[in-house]
C-alpha positions as CSV (number, residue, x, y, z in Angstrom):
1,X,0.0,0.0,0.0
2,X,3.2,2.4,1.0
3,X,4.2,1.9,-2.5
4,X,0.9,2.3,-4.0
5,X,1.0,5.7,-2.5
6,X,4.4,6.4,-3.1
7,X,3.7,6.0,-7.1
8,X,0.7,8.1,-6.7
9,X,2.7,10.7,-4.9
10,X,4.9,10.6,-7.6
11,X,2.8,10.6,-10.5
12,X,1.1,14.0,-9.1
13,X,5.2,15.8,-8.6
14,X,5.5,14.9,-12.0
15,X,2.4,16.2,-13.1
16,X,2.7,19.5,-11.3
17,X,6.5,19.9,-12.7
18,X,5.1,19.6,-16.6
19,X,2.0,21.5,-15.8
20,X,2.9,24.4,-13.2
21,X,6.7,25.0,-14.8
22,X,7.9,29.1,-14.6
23,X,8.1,30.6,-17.6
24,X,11.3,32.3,-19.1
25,X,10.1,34.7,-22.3
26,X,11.9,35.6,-25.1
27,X,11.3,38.5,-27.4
28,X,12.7,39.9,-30.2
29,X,11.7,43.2,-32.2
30,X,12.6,44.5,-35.0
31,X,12.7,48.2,-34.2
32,X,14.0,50.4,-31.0
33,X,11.3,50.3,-28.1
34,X,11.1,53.6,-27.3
35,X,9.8,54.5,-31.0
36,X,6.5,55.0,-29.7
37,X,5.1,52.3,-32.6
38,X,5.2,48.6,-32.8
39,X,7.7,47.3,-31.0
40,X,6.9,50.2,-28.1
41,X,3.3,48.4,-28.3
42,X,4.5,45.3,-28.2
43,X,7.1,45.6,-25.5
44,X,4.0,47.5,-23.3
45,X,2.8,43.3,-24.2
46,X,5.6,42.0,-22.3
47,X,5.4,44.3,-19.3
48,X,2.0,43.2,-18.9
49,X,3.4,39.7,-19.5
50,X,5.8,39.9,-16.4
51,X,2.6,40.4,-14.1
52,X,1.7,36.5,-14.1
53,X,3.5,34.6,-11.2
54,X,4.2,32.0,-12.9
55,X,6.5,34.4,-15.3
56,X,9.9,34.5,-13.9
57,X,11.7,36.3,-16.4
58,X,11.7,38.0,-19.4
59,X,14.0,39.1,-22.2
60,X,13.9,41.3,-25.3
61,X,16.3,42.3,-27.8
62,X,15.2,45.4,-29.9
63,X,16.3,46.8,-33.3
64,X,16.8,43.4,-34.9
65,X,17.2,43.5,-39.1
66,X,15.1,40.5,-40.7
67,X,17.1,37.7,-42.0
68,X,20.4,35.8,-40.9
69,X,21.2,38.5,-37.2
70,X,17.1,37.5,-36.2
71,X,18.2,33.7,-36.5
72,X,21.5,33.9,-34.4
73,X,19.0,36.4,-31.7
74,X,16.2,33.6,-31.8
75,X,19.0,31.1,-31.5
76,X,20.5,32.4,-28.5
77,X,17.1,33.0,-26.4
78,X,16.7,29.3,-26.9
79,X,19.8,28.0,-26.0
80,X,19.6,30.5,-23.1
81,X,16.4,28.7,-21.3
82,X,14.0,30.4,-22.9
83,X,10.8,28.1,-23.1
84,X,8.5,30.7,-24.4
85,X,9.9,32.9,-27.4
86,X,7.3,35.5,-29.4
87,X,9.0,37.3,-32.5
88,X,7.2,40.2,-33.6
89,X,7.8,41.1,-37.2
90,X,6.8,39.2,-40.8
91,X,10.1,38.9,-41.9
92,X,11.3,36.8,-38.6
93,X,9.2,34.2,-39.8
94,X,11.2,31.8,-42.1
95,X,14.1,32.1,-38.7
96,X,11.2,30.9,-36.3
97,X,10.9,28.2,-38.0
98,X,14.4,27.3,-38.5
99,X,15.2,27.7,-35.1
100,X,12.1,25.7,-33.5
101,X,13.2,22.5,-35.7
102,X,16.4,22.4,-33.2
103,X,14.5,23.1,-30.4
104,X,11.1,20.8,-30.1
105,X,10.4,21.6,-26.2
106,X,10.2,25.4,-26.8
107,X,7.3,27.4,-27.9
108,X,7.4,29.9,-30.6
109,X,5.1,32.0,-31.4
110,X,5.5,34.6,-34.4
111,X,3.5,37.5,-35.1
112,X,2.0,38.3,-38.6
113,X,2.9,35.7,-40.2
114,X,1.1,32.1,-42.0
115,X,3.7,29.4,-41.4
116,X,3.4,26.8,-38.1
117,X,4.8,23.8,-37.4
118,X,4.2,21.4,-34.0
119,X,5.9,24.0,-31.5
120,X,4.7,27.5,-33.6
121,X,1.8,29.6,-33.5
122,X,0.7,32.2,-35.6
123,X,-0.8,35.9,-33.5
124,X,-2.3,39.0,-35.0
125,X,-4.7,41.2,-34.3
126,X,-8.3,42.8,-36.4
127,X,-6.5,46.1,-36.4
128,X,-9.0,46.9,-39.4
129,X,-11.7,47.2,-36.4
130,X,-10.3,50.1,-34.6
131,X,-8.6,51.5,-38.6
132,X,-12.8,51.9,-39.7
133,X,-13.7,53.7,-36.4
134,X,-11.0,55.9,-36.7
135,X,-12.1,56.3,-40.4
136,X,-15.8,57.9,-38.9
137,X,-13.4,60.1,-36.7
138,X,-11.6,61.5,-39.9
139,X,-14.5,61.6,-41.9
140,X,-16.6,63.4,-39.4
141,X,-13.5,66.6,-38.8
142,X,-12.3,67.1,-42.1
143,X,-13.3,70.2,-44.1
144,X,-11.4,70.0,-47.1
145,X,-12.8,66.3,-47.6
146,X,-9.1,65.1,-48.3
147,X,-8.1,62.9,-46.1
148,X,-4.3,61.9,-46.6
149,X,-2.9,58.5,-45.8
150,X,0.2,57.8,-44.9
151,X,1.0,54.3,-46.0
152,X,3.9,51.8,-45.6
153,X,4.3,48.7,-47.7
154,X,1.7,47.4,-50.3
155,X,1.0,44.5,-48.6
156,X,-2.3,42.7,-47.4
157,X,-2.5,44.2,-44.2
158,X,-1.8,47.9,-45.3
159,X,-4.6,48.0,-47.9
160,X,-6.9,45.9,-45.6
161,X,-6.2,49.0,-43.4
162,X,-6.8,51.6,-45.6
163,X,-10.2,50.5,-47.0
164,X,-10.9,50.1,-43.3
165,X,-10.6,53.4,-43.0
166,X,-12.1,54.3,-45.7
167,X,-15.3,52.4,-45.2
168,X,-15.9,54.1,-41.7
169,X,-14.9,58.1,-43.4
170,X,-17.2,57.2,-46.2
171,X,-19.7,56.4,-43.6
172,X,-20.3,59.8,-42.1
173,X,-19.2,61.4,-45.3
174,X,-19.7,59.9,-48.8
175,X,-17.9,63.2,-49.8
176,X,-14.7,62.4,-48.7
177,X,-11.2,61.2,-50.9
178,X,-8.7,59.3,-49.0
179,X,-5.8,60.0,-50.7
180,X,-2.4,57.8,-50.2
181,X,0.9,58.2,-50.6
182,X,3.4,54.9,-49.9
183,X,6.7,55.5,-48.5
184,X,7.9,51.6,-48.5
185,X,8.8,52.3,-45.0
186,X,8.3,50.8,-41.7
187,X,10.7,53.2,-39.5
188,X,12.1,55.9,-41.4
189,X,10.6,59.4,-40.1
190,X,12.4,61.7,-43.0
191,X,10.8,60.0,-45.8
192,X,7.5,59.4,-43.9
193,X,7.4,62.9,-43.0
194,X,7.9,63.9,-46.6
195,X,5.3,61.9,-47.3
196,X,2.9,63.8,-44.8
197,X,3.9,67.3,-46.0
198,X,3.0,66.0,-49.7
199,X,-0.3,65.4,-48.7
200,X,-0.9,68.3,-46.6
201,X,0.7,70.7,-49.5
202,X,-2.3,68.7,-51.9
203,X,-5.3,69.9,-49.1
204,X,-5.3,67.2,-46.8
205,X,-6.8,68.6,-43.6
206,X,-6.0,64.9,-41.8
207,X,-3.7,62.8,-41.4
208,X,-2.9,59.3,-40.6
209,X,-0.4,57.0,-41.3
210,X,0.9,53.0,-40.5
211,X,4.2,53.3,-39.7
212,X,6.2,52.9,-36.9
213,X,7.6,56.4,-35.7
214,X,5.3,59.7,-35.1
215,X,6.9,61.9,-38.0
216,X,3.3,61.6,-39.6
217,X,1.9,63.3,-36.4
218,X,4.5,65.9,-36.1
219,X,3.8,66.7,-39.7
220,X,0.0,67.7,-39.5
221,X,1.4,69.0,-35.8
222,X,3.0,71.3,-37.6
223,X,0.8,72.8,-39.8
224,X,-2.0,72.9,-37.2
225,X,-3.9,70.1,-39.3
226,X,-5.6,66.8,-36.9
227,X,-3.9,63.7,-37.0
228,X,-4.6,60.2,-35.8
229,X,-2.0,58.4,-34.5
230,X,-1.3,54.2,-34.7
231,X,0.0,51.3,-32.8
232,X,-0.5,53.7,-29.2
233,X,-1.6,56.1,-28.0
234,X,0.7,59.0,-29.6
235,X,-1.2,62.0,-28.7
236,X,2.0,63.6,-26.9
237,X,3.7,64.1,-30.3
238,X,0.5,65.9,-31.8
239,X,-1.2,67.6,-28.8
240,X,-3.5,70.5,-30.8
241,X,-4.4,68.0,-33.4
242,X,-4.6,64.4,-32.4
243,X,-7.6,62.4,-32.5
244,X,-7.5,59.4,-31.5
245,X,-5.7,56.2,-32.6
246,X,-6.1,52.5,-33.4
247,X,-3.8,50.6,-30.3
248,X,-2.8,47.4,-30.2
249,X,-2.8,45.5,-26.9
250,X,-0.7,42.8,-26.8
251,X,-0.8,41.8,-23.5
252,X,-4.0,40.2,-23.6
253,X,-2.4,37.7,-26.5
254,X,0.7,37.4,-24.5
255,X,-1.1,36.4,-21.3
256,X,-3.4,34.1,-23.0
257,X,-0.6,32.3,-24.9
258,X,1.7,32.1,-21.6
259,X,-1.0,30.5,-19.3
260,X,-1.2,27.8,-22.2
261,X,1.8,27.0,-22.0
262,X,2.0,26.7,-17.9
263,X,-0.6,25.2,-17.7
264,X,0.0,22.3,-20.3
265,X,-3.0,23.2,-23.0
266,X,-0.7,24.8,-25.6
267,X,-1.0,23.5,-28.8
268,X,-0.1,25.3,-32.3
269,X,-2.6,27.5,-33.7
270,X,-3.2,31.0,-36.1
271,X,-4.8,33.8,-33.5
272,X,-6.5,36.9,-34.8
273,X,-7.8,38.3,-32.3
274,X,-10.0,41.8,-32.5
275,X,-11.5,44.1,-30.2
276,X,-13.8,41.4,-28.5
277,X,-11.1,39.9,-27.0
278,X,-9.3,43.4,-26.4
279,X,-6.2,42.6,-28.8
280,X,-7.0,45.7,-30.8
281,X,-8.6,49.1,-29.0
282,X,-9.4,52.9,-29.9
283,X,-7.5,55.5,-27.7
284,X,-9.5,57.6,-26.0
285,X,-11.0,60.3,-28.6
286,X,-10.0,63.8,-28.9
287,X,-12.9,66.4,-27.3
288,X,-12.7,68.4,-30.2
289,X,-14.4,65.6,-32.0
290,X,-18.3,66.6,-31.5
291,X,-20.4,64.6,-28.8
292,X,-22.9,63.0,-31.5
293,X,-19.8,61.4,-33.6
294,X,-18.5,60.1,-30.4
295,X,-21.4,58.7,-29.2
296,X,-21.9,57.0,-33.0
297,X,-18.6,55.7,-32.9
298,X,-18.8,53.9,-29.3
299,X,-22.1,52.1,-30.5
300,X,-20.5,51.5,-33.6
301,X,-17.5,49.7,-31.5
302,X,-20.1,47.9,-29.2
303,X,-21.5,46.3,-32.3
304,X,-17.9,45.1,-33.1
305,X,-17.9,43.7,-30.1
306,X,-20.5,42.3,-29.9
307,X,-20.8,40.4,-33.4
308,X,-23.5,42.6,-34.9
309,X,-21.2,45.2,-36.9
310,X,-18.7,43.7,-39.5
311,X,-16.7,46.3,-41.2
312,X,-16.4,44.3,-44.4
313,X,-20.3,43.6,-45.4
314,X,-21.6,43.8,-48.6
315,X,-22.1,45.8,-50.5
316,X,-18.5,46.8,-51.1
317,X,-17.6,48.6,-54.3
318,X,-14.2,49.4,-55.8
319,X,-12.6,52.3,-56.6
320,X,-13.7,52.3,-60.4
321,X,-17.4,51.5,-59.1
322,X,-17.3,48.0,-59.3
323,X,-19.5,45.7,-56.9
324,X,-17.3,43.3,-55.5
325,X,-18.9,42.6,-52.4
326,X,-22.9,42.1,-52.7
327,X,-25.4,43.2,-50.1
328,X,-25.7,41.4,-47.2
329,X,-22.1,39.0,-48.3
330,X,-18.9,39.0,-46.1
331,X,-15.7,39.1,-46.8
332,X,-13.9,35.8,-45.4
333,X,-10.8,35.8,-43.6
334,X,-8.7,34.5,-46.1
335,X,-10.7,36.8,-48.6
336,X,-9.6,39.6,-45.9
337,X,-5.9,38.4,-45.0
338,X,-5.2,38.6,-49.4
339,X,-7.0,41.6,-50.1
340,X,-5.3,43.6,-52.8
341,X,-7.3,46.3,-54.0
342,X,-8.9,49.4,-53.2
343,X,-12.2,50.6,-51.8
344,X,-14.5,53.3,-53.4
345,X,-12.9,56.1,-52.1
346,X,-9.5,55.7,-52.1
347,X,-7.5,58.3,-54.3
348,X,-4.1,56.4,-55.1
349,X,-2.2,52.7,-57.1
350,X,-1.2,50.0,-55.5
351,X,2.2,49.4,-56.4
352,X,2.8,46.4,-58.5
């Protein structure tokens, strides 16, 4: 019987060692944390992250280029201990994977990106969500009715952004032209400021942008134009003129994904997460925006919320007039996650 219990006893020291185990955290970003953009959202992520008990450390490297230095960084947070590694920009995706081969008892999980295997997961957030009520915001304070758009690469997830955006300006003001300007930039606040001051010098009365550093803000700033800001809450760069700006709140994907993986449960799988699940929020909106648009905009996020708003319903036309969306149809996800072309409304080519 001593020995029955003895096995028992055991068994359950086991148990608790696999399923209660601390938690060492990895991260790796491609840009400086203090640039007030991504990786300063994301990095707010891990703070938030550190708050678990079960999390006894964690580690960041910043500024990391995409290609062979993010596999030697990923490579070194695992053979550091590291059983939890997140790496936060598309191009680190092909080195996730290289690096989890070698190590099959970590968890990776890479942000942006389509590729898994057995140890990595796939996160993003419906940034579109908080890009369309923003797009009301715009719509509803511009006088010139050109609204100018910053944007960065011509990929999926920019133009996803951008008819987001233009779907909720169009909204309160069929009048309006969003009119874009690419700067094949993630972080580089010369050209993306040139950029901005191009639009402005066309009429553009506001501004917002999807890059990673607030020359966009200080721009319109500037010139005594409104801005809206992106990835947080930016308004100290644009004080007179910010809005409001779509956040992302990493913390609530970070949190999610650790307690997975302490308490045993984690298994490989593609989150995108959106402002029911508080991945993706609105700052806090700017009182010069009037109390009706406000009000219209918080219902119209409540209905996000709660399932009964989806900002790409038919019908959807594009920007020669053509129905590609009918009444009442949604776009799916993969539908959404390819997108490549541009909404009624939008004044501006989509790079080849």
């Amino acid at each position: 019987m001593r020995r029955l219990f003895l096995s028992i006893f055991i068994l359950m020291f086991l148990s608790v060692g696999v399923y209660a185990k601390d938690l060492k955290v990895g991260f790796i970003y491609v840009g400086p944390v203090g640039d007030g953009g991504w990786s300063y959202a994301h990095d707010l992520g891990r703070k938030e992250l550190e708050k678990l008990p079960y999390v006894k450390k964690t580690t960041y490297v910043e500024s990391v280029p995409e290609g062979a230095d993010a596999l030697r960084v990923i490579m070194k947070l695992a053979q550091t201990g590291h059983n939890l590694i997140f790496t936060t920009s598309f191009g680190f995706m092909d080195p996730t994977l290289e690096v989890a081969k070698r190590f099959p008892n970590v968890v990776f999980m890479h942000c942006s990106g389509y590729k898994t295997a057995k140890n990595v997961g796939t996160y993003f957030g419906r940034m579109y969500q908080a890009r369309y009520l923003s797009g009301m915001i715009a719509g509803s304070m511009t006088k010139s009715n050109i609204i100018g758009y910053v944007a960065a690469h011509p990929i999926p997830e920019v133009i996803r952004g951008i008819n987001a955006f233009t779907l909720g300006v169009r909204k309160v003001n069929p009048k309006a032209t969003v009119k874009v300007v690419w700067t094949q930039t993630w972080l580089d606040p010369g050209t993306e400021r040139n950029a901005a001051e191009s639009l402005l010098d066309v009429g553009a009365d506001v501004l917002t942008m999807h890059q990673d550093t607030p020359a966009t803000l200080q721009a319109a700033e500037a010139r005594g134009k409104y801005v809206i800001g992106y990835n947080s809450d930016m308004r100290k760069y644009a004080p007179n003129g910010f809005l409001t700006a779509p956040v992302w709140n990493w913390g609530a994907i970070y949190k999610y994904v650790a307690k997975q993986v302490h308490d045993g449960t984690w298994k490989s799988e593609q989150l995108w997460w959106g402002m029911d699940k508080g991945a993706v929020k609105l700052a806090p909106i700017s009182n010069k925006v009037p109390a009706d648009i406000r009000k219209l905009v918080e219902d119209t996020k409540q209905k996000i919320i709660n399932g009964e708003f989806k900002v790409f319903e038919g019908e959807i036309k594009d920007q020669n007039g053509k129905v590609v969306l009918k009444k009442g149809d949604i776009f799916s996800d993969k539908e959404l996650l390819g997108m490549n072309f541009f909404v009624e409304g939008v004044s501006g080519v989509i790079p080849k």
